[in-house]
N, C-alpha and C positions, 0 to 999 in steps of 0.2 A: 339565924339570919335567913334560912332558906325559908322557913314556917314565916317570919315577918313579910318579906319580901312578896310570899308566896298571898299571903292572906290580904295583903295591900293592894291586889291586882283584881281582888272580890268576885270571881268566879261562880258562875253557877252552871256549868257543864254546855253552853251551846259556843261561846265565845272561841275563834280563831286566833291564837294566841303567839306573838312574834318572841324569840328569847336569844338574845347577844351574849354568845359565849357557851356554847354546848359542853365545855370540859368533858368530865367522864358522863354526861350523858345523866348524871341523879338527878338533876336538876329537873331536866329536860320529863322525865320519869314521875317526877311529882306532878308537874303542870299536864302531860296526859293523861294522868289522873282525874284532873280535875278541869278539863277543857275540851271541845268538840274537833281541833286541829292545832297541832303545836308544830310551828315553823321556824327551824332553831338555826342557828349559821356561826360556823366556827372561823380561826384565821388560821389553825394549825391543820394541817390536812393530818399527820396521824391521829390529831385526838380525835379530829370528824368521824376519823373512817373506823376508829376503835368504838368511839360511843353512837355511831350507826350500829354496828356488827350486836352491841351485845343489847342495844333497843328492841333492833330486828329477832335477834333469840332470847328477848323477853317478852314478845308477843305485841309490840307497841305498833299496831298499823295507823295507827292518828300523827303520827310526828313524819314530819318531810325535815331532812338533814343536807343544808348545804354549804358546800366552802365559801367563806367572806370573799367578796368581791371588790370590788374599786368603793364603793357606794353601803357608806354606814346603815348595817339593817338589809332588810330585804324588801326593796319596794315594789319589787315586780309581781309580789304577791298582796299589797296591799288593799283597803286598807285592813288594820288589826281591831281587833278588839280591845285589847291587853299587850304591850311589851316588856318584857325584862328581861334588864342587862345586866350581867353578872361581873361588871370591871370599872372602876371608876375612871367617869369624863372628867373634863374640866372646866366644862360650863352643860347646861339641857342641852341636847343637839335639833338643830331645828327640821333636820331631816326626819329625827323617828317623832319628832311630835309630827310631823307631815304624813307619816304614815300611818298615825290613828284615824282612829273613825271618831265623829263626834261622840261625845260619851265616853269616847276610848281611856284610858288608863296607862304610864309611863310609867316603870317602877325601876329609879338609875342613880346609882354613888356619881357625887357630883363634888369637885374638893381638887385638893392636888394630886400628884401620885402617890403619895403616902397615906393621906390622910380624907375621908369624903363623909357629906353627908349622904344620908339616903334621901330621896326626895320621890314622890307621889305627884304626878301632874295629869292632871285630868282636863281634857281637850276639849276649849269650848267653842270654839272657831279661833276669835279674836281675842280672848279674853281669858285665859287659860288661869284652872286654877292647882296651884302650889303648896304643894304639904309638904312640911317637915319631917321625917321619920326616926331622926337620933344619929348620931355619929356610928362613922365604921369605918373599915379597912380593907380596900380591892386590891388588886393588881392593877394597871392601868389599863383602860381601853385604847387600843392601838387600831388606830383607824384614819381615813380621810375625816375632818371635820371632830376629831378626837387627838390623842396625842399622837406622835410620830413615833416610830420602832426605835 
């Protein structure tokens, strides 16, 4: 899922890239790989500050790590090139399509808590377009404008 997700956001190394949900940081590790800034934001302060520590002692100076705030995403860096959120919504959030760039790319489990599709949305202003990507299974996004704790 990581490879699917990962390859659905179509990187080609200059793109500034937003990611909802840092976990242990592997995530976070493939997409600087393969992007020119990855701005990741967790809600757990120990995972942030563990999957900081061992970024930082894996040499990863392109990724900025911050704790989730009031405000789905991080807009205060906007806009992105690419986002991906590692937790299922329950509907697109209209905040992080707000925070692409035209052109930009969504890549978010969209479904119940149990149960999501993945979905690819590509930001056209007004006219936004909607891809399908296959069934899956997150944890839920826990967020303002996502589910509640």
């Amino acid at each position: 899922i990581v490879a699917l997700m990962t390859e659905a956001l179509e990187l080609n190394g200059s793109e500034k890239v937003l990611e909802i949900g840092t976990g242990s940081g592997y995530q976070t590790a493939v997409l600087a790989e393969l992007a020119r800034l990855v701005v990741t934001v967790e809600r757990l302060p120990a995972l942030a500050e563990a999957a900081r520590k061992i970024l930082d002692a894996l040499g990863y100076t392109n990724v900025i790590t911050h704790l989730a705030g009031e405000t789905l995403g991080w807009p205060q860096e906007a806009p992105y090139d690419a986002i991906l959120v590692t937790a299922g919504a329950p509907r697109i959030p209209p905040e992080l399509v707000d925070q692409l760039a035209i052109g930009g790319r969504l890549v978010i489990p969209v479904g119940t808590r149990y149960e999501q599709e993945l979905y690819k949305i590509i930001r056209h202003g007004t006219n936004n377009e909607v891809h399908d990507l296959g069934g899956c299974r997150f944890v839920p996004l826990i967020a303002n404008g996502a589910w509640e704790n």
